[in-house]
N, C-alpha and C positions, 0 to 999 in steps of 0.2 A: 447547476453548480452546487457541492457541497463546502458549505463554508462554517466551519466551526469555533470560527472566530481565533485560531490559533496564528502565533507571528513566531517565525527564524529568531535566530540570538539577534540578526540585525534591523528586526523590528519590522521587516517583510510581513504581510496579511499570504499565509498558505491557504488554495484553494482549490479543490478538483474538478475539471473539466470534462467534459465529452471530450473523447477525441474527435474532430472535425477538422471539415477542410479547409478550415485556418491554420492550425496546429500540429495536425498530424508528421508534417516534416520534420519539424522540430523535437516533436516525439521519437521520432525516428532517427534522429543524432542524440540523443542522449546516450552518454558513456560512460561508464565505471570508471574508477582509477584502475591502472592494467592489475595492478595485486589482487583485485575483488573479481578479476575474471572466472576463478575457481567455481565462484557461488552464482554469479548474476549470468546473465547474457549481457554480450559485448557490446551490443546495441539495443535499445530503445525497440527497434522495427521490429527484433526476433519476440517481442511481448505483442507486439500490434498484429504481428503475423497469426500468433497463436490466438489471438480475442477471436480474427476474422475466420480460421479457420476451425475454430469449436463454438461448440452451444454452451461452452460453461463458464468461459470469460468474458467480464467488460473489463477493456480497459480504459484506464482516466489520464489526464496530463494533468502533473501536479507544476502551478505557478505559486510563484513569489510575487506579491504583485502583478504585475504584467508579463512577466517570463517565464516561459516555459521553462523548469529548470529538473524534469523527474517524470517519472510513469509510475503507476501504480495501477494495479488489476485486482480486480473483488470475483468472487464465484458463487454459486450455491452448488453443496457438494449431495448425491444423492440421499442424506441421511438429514438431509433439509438443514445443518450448518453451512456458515455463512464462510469464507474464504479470502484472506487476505495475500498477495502473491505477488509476482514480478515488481519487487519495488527499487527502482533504479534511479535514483539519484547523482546527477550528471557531478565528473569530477570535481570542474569546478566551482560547485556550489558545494560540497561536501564537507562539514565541520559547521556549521553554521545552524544545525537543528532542524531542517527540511525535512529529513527521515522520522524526525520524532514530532515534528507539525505534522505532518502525511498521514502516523498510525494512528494519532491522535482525532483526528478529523474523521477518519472511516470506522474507524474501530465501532465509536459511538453507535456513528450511521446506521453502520451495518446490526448489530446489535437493535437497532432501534424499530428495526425491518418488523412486516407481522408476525405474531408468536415471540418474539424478543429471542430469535435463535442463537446459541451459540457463534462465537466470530473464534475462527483459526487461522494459523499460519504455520506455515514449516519453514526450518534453516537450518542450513548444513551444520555437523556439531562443530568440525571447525573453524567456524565463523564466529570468532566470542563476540566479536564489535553487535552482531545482532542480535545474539543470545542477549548480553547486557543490556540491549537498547530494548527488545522487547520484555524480559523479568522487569524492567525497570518501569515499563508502561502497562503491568499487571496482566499478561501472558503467562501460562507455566505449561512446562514441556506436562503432557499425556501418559508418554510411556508411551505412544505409538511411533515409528518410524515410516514414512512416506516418502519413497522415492531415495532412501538412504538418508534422509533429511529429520531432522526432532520436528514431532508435530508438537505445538504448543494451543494452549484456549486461554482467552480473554475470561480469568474469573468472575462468577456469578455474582452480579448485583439484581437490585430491582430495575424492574422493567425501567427504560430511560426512554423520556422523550426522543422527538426527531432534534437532534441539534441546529439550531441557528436556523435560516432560511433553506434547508436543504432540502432537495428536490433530486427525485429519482433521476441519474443522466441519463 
């Protein structure tokens, strides 16, 4: 579990899970609102799908408490940066800060990894809701584009501990 001690507006404790065979159905109904279709996958599974079929994604189930309410995937990219990805936050849990407890929680993490690598993510430039959510949580686009997407990097601090009790899933 990585648990970085962050809670929702509604006061929920977010935390990232292994996918297993508790959860993974759950993981696999999570769904965008239909407008976010452009940027996300429609389902949860097509993120699970992609973990099981490559060597460069884990993916996590992100709960609120007790529910599974989101997916989230990390990678390392050949240039030994860290990779934030598939992160799908089921409709209706959406407005409530789960997207921003989620990046909040890994970002650290991953960061936190040996050599304190850089953490990235990309999103479509159409996508302001994420553009804003991640400038906001200290992302700035590269000037690279990946897959048509703004790649963005988690700006350079000093090295950071491992947050809270977290433990490699």
């Amino acid at each position: 579990m990585i648990d970085g001690g962050h809670r929702d507006r509604t006061g929920r404790l977010v935390t990232l899970r292994p996918v297993d065979d508790d959860n993974w159905r759950a993981v696999a109904d999570v769904a965008p609102r239909d407008d976010q279709r452009r940027f996300v996958a429609a389902l949860g599974a097509r993120y699970l799908l992609l973990s099981m079929r490559s060597q460069v994604w884990t993916s996590l189930a992100v709960y609120a408490d007790q529910t599974v309410v989101g997916h989230v995937m990390w990678g390392v990219d050949d240039d030994g940066s860290h990779w934030i990805g598939g992160m799908l936050i089921d409709a209706a849990e959406q407005g409530r800060g789960v997207g921003r407890a989620t990046v909040r929680t890994l970002a650290p993490w991953l960061a936190a990894r040996d050599g304190n690598p850089p953490v990235r993510l990309s999103y479509h430039p159409d996508n302001t809701g994420a553009a804003s959510l991640y400038t906001s949580l200290g992302f700035h686009p590269t000037g690279e584009v990946e897959d048509e997407e703004v790649t963005a990097e988690l700006a350079p601090g000093p090295p950071r501990p491992v947050p809270g009790s977290a433990q490699h899933p």
